[in-house]
C-alpha positions in Angstrom: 22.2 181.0 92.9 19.8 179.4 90.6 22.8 178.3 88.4 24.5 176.8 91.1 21.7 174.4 92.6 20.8 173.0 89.1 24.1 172.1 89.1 24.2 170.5 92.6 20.3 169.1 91.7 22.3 167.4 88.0 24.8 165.6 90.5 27.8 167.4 89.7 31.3 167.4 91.8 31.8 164.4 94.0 29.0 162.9 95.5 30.5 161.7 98.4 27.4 161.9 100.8 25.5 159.7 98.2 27.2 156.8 100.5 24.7 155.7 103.1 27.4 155.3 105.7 28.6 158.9 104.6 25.3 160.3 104.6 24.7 158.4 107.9 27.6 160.4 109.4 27.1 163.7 108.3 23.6 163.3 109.4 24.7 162.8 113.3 27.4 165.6 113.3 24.8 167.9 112.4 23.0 166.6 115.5 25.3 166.4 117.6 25.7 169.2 119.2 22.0 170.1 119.0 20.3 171.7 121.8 23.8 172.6 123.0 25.9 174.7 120.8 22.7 175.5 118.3 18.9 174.4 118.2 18.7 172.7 114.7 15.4 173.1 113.1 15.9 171.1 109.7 18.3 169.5 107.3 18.8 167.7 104.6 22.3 166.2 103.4 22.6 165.1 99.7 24.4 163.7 97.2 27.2 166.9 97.1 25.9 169.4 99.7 24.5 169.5 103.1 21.3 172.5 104.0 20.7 173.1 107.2 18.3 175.7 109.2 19.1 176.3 112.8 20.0 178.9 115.5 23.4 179.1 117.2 22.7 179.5 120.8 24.3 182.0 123.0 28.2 182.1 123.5 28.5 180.5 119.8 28.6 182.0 116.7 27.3 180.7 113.1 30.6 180.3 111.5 32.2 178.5 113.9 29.1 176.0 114.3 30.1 175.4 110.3 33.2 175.1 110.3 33.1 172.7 113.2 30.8 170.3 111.2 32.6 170.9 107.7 36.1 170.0 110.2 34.7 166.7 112.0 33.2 165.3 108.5 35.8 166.2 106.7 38.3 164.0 108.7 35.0 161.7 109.0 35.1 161.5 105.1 38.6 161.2 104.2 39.0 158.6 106.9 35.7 156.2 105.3 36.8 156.6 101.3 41.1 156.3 102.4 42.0 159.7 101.0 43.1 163.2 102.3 42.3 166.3 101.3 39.4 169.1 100.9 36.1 167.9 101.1 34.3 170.8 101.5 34.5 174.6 99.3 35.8 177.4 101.3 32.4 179.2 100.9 29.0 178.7 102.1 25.9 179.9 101.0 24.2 181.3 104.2 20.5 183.1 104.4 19.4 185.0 107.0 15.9 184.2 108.0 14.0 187.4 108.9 10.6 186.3 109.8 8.3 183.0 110.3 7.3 183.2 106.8 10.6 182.9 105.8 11.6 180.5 108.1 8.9 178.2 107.1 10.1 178.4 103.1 13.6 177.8 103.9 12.5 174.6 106.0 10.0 173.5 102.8 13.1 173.9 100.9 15.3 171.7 103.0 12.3 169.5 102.8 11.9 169.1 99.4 15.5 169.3 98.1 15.7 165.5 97.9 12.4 165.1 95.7 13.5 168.0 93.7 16.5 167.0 92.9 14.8 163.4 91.6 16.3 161.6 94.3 14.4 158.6 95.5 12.8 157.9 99.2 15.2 155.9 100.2 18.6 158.3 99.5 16.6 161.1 101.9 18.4 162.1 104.3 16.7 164.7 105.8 15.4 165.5 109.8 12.9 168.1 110.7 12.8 169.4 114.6 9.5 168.4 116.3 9.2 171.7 118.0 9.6 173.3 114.5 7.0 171.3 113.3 4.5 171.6 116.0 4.9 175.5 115.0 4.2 175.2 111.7 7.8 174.6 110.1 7.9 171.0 109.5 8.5 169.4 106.1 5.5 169.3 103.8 5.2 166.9 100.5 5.2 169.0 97.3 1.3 170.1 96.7 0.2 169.9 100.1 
């Protein structure tokens, strides 16, 4: 896995979701349906990948949650740049959070993808959940 997100962090495979307007979308889709289908807690949409921590809420199930925002961007995305085609891989790379410790690392490194990836301020596009926050798993700048 390490492999892979030094890979993503470098800026390799399209970077589609560097656009603001792109970025701007995918951002919304993932809130959408927030506090409906799922209770999003953080996430964080870069140059060529999207993280995301939340909790499908009863009557919907993870994968379809995905798929639904990799299907609405997609179309989103070929629509903006005048192309068709795949967007997105077939995979994802899902964890399963087992405890509020955990939790509160995945969301710190959600958080701090952007920075880590040398990114600067203004190309984060990143949203933490209030309520998360208020119980401890907000966003934190590195060496806090």
């Amino acid at each position: 896995m390490r492999k892979v997100e030094s890979w993503l962090d470098a800026g390799h495979g399209n970077c589609w979701l560097a656009r603001r307007d792109i970025a701007t979308m995918m951002l919304n889709a993932l809130l959408h349906f927030h506090g409906k289908r799922y209770d999003l807690g953080a996430c964080c949409v870069m140059p060529n990948h999207v993280h995301a921590a939340f909790r499908p809420l009863l009557g919907h199930e993870m994968e379809v949650v995905m798929q639904s925002w990799k299907g609405f961007s997609s179309h989103e995305i070929n629509k903006l740049l005048s192309m068709q085609g795949n967007v997105w891989i077939q995979e994802s790379y899902d964890t399963i959070v087992r405890d509020a410790r955990h939790l509160a690392r995945v969301v710190q490194y959600i958080g701090n993808n952007p920075a880590k990836a040398g990114l600067a301020k203004d190309q984060w596009h990143r949203w933490e959940n209030p309520e998360w926050a208020r119980l401890g798993w907000g966003f934190r700048e590195p060496g806090r």
